[in-house]
C-alpha positions as CSV (number, residue, x, y, z in Angstrom):
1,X,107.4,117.7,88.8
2,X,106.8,114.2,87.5
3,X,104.2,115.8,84.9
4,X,106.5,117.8,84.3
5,X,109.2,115.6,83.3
6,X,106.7,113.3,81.2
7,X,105.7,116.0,79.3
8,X,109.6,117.1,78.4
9,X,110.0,112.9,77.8
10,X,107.2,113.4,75.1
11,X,108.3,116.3,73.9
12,X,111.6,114.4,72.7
13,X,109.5,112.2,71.0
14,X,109.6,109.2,73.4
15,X,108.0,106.3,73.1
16,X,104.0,106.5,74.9
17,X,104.7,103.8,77.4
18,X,108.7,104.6,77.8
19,X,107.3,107.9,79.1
20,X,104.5,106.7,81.2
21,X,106.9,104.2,82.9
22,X,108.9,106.9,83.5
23,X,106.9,109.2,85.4
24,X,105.7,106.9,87.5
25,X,108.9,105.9,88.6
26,X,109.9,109.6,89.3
27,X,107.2,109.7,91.4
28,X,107.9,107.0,93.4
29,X,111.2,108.1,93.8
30,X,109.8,111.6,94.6
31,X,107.9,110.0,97.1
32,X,110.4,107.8,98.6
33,X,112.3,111.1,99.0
34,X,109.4,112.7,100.6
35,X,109.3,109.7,103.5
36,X,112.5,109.6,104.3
């Protein structure tokens, strides 16, 4: 899923980094989510 939403982030043209930051933080959060 966090692929996933990278690769829509960089679809809409996003910056490299803007979109690497923000799958990892999706992930986390995914994971976080996971734990609890």
């Amino acid at each position: 899923l966090g692929v996933g939403f990278a690769v829509f982030l960089a679809w809409r043209k996003m910056p490299l980094i803007v979109v690497i930051v923000a799958a990892a933080v999706v992930t986390a959060l995914l994971r976080l989510a996971g734990i609890h």
